[in-house]
C-alpha positions as CSV (number, residue, x, y, z in Angstrom):
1,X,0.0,0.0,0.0
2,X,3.0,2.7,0.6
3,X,4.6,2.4,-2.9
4,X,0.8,2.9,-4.2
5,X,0.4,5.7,-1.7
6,X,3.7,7.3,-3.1
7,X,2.3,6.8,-6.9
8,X,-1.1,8.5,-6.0
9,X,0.8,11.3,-4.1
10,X,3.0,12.4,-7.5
11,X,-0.3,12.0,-9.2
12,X,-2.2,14.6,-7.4
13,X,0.7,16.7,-6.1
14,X,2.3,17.0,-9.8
15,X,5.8,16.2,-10.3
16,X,6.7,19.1,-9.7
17,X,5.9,19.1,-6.2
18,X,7.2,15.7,-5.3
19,X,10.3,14.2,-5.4
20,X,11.3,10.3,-5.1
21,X,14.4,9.9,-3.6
22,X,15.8,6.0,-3.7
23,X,18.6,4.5,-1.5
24,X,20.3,1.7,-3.0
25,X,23.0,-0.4,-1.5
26,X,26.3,-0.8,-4.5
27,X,27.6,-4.3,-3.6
28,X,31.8,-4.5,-3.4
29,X,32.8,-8.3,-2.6
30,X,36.0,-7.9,-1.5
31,X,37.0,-11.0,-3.4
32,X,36.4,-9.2,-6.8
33,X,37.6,-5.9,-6.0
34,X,34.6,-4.5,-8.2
35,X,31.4,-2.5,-7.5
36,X,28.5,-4.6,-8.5
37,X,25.3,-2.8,-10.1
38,X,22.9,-5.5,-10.9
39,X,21.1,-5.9,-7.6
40,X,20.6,-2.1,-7.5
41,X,19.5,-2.1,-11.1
42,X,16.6,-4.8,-10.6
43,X,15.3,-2.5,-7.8
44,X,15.0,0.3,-10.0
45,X,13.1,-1.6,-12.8
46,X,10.8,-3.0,-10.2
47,X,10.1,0.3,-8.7
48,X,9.7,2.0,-12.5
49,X,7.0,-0.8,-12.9
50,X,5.2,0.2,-10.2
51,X,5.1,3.5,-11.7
52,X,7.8,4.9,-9.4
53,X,10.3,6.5,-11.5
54,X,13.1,8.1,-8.4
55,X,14.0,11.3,-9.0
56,X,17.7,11.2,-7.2
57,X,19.0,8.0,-6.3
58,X,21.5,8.1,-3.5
59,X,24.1,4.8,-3.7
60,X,25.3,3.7,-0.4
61,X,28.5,2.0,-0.7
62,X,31.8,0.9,1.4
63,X,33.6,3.2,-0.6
64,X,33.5,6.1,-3.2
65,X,31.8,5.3,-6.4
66,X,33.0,5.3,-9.9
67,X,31.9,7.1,-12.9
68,X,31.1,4.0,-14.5
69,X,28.9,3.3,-11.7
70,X,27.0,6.3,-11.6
71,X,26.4,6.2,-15.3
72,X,25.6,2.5,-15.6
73,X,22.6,3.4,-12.1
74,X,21.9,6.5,-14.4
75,X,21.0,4.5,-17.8
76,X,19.0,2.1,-16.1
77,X,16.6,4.8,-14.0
78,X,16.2,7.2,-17.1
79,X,17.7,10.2,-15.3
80,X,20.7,12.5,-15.4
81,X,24.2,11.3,-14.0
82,X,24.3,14.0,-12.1
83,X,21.2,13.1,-9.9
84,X,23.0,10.1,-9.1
85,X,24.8,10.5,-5.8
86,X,27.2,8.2,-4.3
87,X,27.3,8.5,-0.4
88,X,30.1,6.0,1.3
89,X,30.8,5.5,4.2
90,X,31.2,7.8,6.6
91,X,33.8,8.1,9.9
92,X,31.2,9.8,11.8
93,X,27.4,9.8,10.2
94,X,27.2,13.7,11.5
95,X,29.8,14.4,8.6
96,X,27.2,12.9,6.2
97,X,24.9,15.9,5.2
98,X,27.9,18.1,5.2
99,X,28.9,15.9,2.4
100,X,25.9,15.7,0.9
101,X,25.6,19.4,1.0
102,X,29.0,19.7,-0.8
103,X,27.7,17.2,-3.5
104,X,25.1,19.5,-4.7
C-alpha cells in the first residue's frame, strides 16, 4: 500500500511538487575488488514498474563510487548522471549531510 500511496501522491501533487528519492545499497565483494550494479539495477526496474520512476537516487557504498557506476545506475533509471549521488561510508554519520551538502 505505501509504494501505491507514493504513486497517488506524485499524481495529485504533480511532479513538480514531489520528489522520489531512492537509497540503494552498491555491492563490493572484496573477493572481486569491483562494484557490483545488478542488484541495485533490478530494484530500480521493479520500482519504474510500479510507476515509481526516483528522481535522485543516492548509492550507499563501502567506498566512493565510480563514474562508471554512476552512469551504468543513471541508464538504467532514465535520469541524469548527475542526480545520481554516491554517499560512502562515513567516519562519523554527522559528517554525512555536510557531504551531501558539498555534493550538490
Amino acid at each position: 500500500f505505501l509504494m501505491e500511496s507514493i504513486r497517488e501522491l506524485r499524481h495529485e501533487e504533480g511532479t513538480e511538487n514531489v520528489c522520489i528519492v531512492n537509497l540503494t545499497y552498491i555491492l563490493e565483494p572484496s573477493s572481486l575488488g569491483e562494484f557490483k550494479t545488478k542488484a541495485a539495477q533490478l530494484g530500480l526496474r521493479q520500482l519504474m514498474q510500479l510507476g515509481l520512476p526516483p528522481d535522485v537516487i543516492v548509492c550507499r557504498s563501502e567506498s566512493p563510487i565510480t563514474d562508471r557506476v554512476r552512469e551504468k545506475i543513471s541508464v538504467a533509471a532514465s535520469i541524469p548522471i548527475k542526480m545520481v549521488i554516491g554517499a560512502h561510508n562515513m567516519p562519523n554519520i554527522y559528517t554525512l549531510p555536510l557531504f551531501l551538502r558539498e555534493k550538490g
